[in-house]
N, CA, C and O atoms as a printed pandas DataFrame, in Angstrom:
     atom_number atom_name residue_name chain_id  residue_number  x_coord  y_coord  z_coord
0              1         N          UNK        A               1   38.341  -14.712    3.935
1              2        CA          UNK        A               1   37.016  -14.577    4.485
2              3         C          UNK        A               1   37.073  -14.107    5.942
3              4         O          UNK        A               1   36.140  -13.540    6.512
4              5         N          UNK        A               2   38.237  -14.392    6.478
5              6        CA          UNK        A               2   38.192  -14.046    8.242
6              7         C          UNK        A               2   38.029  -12.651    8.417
7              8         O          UNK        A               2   37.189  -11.982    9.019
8              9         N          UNK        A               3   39.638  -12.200    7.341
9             10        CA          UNK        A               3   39.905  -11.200    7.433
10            11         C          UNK        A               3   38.417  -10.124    7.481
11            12         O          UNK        A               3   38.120   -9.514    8.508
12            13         N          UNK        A               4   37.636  -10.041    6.268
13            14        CA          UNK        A               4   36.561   -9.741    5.531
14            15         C          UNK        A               4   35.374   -9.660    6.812
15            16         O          UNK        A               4   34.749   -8.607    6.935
16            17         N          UNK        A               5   35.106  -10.786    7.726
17            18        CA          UNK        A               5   34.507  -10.772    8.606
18            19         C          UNK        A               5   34.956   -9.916   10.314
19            20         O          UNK        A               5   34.193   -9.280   11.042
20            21         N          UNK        A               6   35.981  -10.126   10.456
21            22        CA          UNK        A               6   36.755   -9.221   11.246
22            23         C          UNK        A               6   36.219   -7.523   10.771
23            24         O          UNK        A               6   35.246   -6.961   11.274
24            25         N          UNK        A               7   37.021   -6.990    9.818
25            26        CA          UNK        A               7   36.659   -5.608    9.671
26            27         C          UNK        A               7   35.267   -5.504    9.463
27            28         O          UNK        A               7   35.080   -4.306    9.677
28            29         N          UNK        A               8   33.927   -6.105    9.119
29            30        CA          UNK        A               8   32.241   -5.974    8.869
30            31         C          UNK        A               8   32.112   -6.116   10.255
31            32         O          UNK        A               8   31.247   -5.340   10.661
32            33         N          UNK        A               9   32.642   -6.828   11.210
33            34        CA          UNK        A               9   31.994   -6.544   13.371
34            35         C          UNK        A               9   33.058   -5.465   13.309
35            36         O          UNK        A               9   32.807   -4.764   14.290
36            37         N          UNK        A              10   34.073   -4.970   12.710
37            38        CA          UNK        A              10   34.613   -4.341   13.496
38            39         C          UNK        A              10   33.592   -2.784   13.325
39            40         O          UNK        A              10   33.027   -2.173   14.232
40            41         N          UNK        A              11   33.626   -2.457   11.822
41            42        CA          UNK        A              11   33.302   -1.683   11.388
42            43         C          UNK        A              11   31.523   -1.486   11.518
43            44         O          UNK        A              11   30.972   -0.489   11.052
44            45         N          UNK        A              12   30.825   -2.497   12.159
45            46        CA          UNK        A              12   29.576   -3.019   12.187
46            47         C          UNK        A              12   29.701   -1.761   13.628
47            48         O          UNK        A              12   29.185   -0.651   13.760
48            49         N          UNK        A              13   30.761   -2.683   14.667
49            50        CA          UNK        A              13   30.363   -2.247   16.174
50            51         C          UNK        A              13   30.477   -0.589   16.269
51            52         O          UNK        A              13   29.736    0.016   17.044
52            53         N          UNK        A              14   31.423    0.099   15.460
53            54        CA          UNK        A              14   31.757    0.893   15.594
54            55         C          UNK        A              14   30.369    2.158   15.502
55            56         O          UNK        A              14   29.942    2.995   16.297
56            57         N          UNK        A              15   30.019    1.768   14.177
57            58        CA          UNK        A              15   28.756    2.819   14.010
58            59         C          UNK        A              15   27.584    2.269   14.317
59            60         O          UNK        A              15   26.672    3.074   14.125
60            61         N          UNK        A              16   27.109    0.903   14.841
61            62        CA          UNK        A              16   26.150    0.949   15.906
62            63         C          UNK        A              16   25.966    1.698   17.067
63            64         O          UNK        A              16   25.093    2.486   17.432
64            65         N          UNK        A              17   27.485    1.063   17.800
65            66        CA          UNK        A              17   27.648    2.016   19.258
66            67         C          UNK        A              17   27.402    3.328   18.892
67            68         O          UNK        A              17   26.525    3.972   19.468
68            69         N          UNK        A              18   28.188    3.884   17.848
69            70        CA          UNK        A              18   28.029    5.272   17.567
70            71         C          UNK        A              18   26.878    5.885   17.525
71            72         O          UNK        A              18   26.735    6.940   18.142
72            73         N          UNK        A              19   25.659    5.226   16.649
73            74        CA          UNK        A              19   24.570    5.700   16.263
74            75         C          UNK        A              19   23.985    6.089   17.640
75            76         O          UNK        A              19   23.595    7.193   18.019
76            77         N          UNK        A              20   24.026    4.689   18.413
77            78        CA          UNK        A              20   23.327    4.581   19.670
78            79         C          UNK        A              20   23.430    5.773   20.562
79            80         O          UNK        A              20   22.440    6.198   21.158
80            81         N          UNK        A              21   24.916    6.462   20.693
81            82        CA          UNK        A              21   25.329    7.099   21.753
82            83         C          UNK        A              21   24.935    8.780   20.818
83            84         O          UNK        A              21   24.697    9.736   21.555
84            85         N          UNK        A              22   24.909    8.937   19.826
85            86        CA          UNK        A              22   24.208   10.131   19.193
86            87         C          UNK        A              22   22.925   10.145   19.276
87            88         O          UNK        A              22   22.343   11.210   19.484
88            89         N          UNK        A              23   22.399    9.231   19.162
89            90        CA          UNK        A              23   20.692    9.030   19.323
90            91         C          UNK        A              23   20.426    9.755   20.912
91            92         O          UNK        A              23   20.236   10.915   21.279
92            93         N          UNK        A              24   20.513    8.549   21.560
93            94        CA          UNK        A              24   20.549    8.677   23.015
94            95         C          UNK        A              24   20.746   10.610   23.206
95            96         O          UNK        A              24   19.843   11.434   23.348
96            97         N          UNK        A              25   22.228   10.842   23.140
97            98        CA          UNK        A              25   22.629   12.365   23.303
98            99         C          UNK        A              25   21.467   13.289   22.416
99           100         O          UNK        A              25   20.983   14.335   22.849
100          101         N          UNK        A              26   21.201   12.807   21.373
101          102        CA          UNK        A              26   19.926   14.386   20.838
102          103         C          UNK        A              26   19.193   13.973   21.773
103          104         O          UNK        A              26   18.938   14.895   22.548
104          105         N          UNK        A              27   18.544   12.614   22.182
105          106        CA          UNK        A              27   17.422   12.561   22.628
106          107         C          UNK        A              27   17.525   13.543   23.759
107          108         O          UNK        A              27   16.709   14.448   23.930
108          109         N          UNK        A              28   18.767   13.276   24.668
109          110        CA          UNK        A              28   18.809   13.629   26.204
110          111         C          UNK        A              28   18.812   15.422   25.859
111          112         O          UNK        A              28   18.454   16.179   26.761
112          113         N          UNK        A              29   19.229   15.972   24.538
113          114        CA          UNK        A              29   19.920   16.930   24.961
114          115         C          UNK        A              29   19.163   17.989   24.708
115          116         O          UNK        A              29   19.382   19.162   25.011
116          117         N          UNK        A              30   17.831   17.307   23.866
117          118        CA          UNK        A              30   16.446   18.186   23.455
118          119         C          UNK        A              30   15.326   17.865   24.321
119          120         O          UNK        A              30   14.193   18.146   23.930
120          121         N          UNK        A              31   15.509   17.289   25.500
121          122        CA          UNK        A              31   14.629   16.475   26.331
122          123         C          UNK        A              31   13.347   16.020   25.596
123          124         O          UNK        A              31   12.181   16.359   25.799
124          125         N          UNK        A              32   13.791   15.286   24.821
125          126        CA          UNK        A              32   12.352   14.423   23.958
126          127         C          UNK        A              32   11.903   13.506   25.176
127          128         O          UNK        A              32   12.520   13.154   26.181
128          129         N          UNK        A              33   10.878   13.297   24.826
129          130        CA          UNK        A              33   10.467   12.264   25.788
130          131         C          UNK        A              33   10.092   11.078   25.157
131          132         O          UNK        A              33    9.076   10.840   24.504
132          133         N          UNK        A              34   11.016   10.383   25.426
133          134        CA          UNK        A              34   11.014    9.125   24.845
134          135         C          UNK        A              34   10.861    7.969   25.641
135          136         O          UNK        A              34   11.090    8.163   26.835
136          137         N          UNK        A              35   10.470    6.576   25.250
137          138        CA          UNK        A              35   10.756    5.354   25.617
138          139         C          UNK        A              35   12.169    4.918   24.731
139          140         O          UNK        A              35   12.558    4.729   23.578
140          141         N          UNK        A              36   12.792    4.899   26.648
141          142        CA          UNK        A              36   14.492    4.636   26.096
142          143         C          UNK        A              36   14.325    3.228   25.707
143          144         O          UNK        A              36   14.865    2.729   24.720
144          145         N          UNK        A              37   13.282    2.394   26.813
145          146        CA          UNK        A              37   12.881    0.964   25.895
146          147         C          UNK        A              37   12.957    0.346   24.650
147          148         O          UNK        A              37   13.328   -0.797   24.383
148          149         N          UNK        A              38   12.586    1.182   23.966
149          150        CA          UNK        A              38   11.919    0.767   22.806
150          151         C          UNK        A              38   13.395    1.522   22.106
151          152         O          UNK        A              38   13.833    0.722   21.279
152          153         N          UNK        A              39   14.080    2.490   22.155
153          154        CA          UNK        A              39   15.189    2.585   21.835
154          155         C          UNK        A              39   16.188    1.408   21.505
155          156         O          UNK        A              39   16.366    0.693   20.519
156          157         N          UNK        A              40   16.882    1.537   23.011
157          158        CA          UNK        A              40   17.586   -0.075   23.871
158          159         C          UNK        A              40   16.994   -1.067   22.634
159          160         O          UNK        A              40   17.669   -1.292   21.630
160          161         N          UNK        A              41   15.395   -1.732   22.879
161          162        CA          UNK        A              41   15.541   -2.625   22.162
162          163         C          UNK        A              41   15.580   -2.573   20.882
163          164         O          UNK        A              41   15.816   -3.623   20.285
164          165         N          UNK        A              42   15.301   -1.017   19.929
165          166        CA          UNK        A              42   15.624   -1.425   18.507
166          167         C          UNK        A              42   16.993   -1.700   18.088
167          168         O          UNK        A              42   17.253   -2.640   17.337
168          169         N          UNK        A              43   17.859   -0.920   18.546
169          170        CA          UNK        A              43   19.218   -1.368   18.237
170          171         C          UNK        A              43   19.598   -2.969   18.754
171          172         O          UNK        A              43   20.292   -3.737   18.087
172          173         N          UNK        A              44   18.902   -3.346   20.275
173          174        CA          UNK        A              44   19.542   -4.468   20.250
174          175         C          UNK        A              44   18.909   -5.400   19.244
175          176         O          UNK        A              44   19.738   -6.256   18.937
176          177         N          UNK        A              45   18.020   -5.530   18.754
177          178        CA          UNK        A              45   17.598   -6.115   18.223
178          179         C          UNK        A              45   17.965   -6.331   16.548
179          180         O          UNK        A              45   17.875   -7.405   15.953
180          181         N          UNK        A              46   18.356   -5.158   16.019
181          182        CA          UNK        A              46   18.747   -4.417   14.868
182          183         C          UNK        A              46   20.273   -5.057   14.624
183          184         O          UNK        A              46   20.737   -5.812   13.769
184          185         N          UNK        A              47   20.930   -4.257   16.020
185          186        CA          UNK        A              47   22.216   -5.071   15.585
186          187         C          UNK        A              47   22.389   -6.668   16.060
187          188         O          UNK        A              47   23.545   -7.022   15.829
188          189         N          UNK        A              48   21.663   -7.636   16.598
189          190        CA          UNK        A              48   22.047   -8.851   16.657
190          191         C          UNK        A              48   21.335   -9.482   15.408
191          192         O          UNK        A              48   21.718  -10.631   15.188
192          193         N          UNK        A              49   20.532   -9.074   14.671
193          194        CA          UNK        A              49   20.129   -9.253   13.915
194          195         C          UNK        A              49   20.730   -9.610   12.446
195          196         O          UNK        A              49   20.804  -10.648   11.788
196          197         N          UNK        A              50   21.267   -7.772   12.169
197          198        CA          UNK        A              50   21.964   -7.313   11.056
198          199         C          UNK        A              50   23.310   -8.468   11.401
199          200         O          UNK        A              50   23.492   -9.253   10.471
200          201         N          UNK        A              51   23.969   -8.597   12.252
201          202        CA          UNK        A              51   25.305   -9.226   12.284
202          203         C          UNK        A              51   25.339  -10.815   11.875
203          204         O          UNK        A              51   26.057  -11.398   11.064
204          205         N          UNK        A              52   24.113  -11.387   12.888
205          206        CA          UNK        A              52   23.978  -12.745   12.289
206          207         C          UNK        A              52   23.537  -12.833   10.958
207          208         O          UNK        A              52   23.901  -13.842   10.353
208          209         N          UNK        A              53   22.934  -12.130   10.437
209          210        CA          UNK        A              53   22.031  -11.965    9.216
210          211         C          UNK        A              53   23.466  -11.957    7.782
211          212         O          UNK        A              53   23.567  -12.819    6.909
212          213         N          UNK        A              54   24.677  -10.344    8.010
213          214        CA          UNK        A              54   25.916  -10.973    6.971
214          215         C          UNK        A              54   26.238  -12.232    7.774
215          216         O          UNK        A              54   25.622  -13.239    7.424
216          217         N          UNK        A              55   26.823  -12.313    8.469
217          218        CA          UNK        A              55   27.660  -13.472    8.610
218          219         C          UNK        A              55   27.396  -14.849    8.262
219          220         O          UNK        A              55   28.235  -15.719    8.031
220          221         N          UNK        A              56   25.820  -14.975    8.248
221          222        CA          UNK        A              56   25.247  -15.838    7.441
222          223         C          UNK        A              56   25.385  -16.156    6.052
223          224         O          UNK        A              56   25.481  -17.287    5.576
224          225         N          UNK        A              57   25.386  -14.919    5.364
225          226        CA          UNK        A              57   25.149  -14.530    4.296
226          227         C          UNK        A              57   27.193  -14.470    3.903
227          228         O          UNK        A              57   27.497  -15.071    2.872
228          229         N          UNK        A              58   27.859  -14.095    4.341
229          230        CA          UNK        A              58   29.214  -14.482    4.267
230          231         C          UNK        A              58   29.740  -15.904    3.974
231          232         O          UNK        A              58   30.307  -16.332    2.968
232          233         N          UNK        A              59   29.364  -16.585    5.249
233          234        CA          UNK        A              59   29.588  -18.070    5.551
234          235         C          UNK        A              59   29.052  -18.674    4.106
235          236         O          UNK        A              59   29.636  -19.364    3.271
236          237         N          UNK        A              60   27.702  -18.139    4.145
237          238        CA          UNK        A              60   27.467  -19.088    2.903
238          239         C          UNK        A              60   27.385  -18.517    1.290
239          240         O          UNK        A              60   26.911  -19.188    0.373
240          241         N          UNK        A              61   27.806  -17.479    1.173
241          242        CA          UNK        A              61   28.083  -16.645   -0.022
242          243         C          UNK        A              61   28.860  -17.735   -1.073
243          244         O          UNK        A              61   28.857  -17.234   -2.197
244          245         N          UNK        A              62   29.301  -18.622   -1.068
245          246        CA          UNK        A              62   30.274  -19.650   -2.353
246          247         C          UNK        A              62   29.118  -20.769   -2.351
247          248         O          UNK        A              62   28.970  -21.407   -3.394
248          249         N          UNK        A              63   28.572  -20.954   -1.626
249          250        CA          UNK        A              63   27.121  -21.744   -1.965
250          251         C          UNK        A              63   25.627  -21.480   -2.560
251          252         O          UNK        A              63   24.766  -22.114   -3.171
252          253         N          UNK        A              64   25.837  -20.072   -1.985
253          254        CA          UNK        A              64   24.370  -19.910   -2.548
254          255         C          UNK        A              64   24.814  -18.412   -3.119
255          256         O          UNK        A              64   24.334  -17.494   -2.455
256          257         N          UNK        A              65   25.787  -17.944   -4.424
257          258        CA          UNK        A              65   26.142  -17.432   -4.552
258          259         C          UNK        A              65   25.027  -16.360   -5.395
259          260         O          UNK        A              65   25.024  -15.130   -5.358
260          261         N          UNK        A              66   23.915  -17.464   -6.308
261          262        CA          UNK        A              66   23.370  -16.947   -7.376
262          263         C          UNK        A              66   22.244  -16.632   -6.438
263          264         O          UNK        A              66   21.749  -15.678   -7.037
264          265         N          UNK        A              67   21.129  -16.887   -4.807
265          266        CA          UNK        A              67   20.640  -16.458   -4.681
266          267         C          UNK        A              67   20.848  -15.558   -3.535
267          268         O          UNK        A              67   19.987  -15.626   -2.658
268          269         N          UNK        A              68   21.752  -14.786   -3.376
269          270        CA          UNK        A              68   22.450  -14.108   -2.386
270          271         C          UNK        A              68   21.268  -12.780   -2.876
271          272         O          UNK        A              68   20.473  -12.594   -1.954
272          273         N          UNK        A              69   21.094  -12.177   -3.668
273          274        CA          UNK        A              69   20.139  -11.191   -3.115
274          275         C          UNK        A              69   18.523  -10.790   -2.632
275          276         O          UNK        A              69   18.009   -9.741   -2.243
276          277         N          UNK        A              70   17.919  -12.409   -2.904
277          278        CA          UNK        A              70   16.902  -13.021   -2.694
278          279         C          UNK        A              70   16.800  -13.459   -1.474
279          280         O          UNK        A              70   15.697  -13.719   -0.992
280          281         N          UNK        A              71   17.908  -13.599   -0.814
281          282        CA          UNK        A              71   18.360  -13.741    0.694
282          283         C          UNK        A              71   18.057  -12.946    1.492
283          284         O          UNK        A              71   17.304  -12.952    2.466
284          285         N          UNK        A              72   19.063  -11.817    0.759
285          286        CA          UNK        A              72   18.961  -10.413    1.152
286          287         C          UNK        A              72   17.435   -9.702    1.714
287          288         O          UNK        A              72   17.063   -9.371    2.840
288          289         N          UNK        A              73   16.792   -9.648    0.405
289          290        CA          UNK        A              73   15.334   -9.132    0.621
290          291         C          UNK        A              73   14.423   -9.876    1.657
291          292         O          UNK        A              73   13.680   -9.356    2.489
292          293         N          UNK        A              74   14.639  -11.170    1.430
293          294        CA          UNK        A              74   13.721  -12.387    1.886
294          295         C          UNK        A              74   14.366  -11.854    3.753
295          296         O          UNK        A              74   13.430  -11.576    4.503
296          297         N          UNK        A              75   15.605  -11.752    4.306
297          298        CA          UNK        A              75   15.804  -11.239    5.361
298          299         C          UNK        A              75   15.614   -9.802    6.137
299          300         O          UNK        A              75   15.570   -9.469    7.321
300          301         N          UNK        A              76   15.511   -9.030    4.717
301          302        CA          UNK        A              76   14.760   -7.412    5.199
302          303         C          UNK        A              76   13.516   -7.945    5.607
303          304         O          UNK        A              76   13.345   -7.998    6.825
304          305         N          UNK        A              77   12.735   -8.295    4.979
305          306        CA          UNK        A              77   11.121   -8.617    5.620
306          307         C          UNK        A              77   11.051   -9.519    6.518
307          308         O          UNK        A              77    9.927   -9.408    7.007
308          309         N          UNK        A              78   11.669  -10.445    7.075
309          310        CA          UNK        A              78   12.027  -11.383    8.222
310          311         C          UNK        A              78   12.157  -10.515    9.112
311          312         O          UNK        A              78   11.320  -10.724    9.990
312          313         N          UNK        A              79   12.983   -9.371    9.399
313          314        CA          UNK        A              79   13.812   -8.538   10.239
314          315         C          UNK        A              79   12.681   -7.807   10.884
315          316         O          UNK        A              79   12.414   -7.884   12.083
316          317         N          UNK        A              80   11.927   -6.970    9.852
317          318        CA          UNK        A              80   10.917   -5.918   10.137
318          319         C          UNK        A              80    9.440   -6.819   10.996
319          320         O          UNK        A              80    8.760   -6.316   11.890
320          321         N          UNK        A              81    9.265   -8.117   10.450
321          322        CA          UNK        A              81    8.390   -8.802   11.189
322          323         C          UNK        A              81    8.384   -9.747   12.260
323          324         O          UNK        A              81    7.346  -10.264   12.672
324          325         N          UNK        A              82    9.774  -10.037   12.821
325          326        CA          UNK        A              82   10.161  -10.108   14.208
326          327         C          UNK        A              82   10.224   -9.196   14.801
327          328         O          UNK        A              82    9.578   -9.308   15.843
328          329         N          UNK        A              83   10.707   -8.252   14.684
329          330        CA          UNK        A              83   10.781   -6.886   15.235
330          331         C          UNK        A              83    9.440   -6.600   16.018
331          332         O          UNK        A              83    9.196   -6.961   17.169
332          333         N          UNK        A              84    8.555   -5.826   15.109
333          334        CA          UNK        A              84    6.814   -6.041   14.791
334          335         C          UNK        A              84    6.642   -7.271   15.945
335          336         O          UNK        A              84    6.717   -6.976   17.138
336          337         N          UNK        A              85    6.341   -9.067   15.391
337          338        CA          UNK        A              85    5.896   -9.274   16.722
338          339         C          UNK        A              85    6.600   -9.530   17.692
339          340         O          UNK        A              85    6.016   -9.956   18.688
340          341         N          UNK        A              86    7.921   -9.382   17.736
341          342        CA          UNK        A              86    8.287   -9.343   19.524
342          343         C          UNK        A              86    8.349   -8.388   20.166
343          344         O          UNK        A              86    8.692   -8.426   21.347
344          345         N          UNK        A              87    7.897   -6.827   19.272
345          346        CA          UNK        A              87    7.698   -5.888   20.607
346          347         C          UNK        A              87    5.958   -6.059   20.579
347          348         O          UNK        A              87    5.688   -5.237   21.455
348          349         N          UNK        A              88    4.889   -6.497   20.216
349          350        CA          UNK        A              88    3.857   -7.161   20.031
350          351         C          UNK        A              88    3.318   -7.304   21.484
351          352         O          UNK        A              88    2.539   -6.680   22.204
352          353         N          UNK        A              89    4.397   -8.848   21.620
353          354        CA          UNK        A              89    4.546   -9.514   22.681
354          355         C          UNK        A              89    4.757   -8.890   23.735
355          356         O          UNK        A              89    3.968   -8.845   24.679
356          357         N          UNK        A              90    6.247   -8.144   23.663
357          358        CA          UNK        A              90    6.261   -7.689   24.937
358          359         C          UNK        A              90    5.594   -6.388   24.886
359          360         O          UNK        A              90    6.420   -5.502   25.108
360          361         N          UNK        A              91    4.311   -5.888   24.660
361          362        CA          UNK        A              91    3.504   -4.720   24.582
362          363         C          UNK        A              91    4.118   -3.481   24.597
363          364         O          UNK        A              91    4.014   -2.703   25.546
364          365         N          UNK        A              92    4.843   -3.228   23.449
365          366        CA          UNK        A              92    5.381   -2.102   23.325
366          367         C          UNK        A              92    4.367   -1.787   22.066
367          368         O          UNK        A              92    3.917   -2.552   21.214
368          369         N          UNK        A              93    4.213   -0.654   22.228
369          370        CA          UNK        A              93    3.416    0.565   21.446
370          371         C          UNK        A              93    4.360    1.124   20.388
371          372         O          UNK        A              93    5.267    1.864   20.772
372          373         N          UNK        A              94    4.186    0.737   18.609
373          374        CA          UNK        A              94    4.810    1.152   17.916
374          375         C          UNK        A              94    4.004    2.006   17.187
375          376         O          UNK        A              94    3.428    1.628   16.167
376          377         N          UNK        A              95    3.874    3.677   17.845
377          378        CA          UNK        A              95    2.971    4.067   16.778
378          379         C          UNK        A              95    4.138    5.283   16.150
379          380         O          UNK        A              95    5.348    5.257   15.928
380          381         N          UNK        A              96    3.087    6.290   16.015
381          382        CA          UNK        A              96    4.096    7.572   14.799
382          383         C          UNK        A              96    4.949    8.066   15.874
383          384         O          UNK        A              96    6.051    8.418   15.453
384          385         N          UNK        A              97    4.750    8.231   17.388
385          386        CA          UNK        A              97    5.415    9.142   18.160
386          387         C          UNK        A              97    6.883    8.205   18.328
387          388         O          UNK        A              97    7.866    8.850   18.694
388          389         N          UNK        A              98    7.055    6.831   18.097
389          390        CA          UNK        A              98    8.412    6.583   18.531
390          391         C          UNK        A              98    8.616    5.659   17.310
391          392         O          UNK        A              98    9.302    4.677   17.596
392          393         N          UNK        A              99    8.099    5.722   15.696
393          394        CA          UNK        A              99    8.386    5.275   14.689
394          395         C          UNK        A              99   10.026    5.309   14.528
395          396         O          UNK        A              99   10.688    4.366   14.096
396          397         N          UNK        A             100   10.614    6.723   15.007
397          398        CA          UNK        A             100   11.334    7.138   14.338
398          399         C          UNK        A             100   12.401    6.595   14.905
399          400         O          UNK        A             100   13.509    6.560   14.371
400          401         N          UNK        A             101   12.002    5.936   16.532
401          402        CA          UNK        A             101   13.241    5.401   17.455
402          403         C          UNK        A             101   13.531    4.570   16.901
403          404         O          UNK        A             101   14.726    4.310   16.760
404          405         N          UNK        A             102   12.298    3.609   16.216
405          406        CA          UNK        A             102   12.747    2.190   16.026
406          407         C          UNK        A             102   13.844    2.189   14.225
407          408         O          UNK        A             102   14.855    1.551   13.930
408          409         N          UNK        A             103   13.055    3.156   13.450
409          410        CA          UNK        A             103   13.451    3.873   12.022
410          411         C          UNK        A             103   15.388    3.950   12.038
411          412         O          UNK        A             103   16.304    3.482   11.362
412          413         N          UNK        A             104   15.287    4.531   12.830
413          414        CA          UNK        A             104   16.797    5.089   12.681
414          415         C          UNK        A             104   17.850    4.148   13.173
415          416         O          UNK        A             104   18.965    4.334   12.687
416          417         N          UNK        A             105   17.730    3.205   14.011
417          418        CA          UNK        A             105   18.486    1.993   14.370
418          419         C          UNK        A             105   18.372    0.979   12.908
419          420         O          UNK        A             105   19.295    0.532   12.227
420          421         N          UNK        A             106   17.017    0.834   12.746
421          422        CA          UNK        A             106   17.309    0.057   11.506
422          423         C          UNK        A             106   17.672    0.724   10.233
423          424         O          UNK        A             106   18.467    0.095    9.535
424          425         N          UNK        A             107   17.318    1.698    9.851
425          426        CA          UNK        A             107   18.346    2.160    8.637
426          427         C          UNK        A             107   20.116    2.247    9.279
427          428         O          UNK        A             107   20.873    1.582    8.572
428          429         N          UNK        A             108   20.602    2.743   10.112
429          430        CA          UNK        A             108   21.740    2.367   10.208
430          431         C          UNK        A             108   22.101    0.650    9.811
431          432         O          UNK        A             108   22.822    0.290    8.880
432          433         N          UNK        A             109   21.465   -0.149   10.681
433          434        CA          UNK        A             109   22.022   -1.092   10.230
434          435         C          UNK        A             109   21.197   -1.794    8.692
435          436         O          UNK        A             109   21.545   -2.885    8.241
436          437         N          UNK        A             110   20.537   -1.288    8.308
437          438        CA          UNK        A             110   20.421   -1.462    6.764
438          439         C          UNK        A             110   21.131   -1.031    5.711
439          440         O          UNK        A             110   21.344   -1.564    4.622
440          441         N          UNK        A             111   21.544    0.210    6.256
441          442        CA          UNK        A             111   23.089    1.020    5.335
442          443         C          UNK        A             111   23.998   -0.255    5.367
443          444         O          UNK        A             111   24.183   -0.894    4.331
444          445         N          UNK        A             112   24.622   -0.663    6.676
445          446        CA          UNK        A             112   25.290   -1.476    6.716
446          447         C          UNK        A             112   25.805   -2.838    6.027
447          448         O          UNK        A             112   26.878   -3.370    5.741
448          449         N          UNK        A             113   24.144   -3.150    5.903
449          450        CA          UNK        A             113   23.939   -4.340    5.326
450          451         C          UNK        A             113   24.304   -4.252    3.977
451          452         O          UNK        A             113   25.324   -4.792    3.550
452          453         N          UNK        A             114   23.526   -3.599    3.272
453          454        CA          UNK        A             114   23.739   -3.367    1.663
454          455         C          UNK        A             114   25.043   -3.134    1.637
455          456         O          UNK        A             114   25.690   -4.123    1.290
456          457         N          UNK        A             115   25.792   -1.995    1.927
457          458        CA          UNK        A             115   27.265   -2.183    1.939
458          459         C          UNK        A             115   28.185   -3.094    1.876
459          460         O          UNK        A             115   29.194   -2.878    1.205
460          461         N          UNK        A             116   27.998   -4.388    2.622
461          462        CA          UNK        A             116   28.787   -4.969    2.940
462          463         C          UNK        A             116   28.331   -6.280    2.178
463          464         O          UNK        A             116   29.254   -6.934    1.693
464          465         N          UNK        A             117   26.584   -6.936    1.936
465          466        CA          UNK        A             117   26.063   -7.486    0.964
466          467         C          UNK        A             117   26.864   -7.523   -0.468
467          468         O          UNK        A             117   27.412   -8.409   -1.123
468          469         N          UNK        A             118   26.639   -6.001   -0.633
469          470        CA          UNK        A             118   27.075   -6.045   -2.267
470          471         C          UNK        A             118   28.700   -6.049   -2.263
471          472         O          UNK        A             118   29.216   -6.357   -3.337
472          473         N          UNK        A             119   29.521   -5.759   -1.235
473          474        CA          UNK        A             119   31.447   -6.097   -0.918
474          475         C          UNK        A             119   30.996   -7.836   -1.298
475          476         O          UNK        A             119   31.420   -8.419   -2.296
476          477         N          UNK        A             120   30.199   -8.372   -0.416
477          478        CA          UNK        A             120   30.303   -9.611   -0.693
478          479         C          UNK        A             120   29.873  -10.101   -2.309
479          480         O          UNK        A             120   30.587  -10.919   -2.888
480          481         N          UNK        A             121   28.737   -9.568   -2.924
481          482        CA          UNK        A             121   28.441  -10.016   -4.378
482          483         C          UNK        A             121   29.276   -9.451   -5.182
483          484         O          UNK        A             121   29.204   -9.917   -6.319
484          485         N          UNK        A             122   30.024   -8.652   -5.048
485          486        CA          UNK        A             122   31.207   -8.554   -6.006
486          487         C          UNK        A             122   32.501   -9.671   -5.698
487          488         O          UNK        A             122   33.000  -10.325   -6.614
488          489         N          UNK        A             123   32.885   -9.763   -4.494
489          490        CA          UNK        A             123   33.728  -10.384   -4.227
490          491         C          UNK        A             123   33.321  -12.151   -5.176
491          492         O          UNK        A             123   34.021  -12.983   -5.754
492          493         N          UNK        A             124   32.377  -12.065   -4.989
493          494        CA          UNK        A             124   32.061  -13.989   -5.119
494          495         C          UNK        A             124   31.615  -13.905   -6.650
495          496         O          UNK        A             124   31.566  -15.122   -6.828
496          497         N          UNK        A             125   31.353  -13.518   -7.542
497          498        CA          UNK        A             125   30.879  -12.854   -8.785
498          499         C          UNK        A             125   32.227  -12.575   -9.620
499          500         O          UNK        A             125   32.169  -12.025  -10.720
């Protein structure tokens, strides 16, 4: 299980940072005008999220083996509605013009997830 958790941050950090620093670069390099804000915070938010979210789901994968994908879902919609109200809170403006900032941090780390979800439901299965 260490092992298993080791390579999912390793392989987690790798194409977060990555995404981040390609994002960032089209953004800069087509001068979009963006809120780097709302950038910054989808990934941070995305990836502290996505990471606690397997590792949870790791840790307790031999316990709650049979409802591991009910987890799954039940934490996609958790994810999207913290998200939702804590940029709320801190009055960030999520409309169509920076959908796509917040879009693309979380499908990266939703690729992620499922990937490494279903490594885990085969593994325990």
């Amino acid at each position: 299980m260490l092992k298993e958790l080791l390579r999912f941050i390793f392989i987690f950090l790798v194409v977060v940072v990555g995404g981040y620093f390609i994002h960032m670069g089209m953004v800069t390099s087509f001068s979009l005008d963006r809120n780097q804000g709302i950038i910054n915070f989808s990934y941070v938010f995305n990836g502290i999220f996505t990471l606690l979210f397997v590792i949870g789901i790791l840790v307790f994968s031999n316990k709650f083996k049979d409802q591991i994908g009910f987890i799954f879902m039940g934490g996609s919609l958790v994810k999207i509605g913290l998200f939702i109200g804590i940029s709320k809170l801190n009055n960030m403006d999520i409309d169509k013009n920076v959908f796509l900032d917040f879009f693309v941090a979380y499908l990266i780390c939703l690729i992620l997830e499922v990937y490494f979800v279903s490594r885990i439901l085969k593994s325990v299965n």
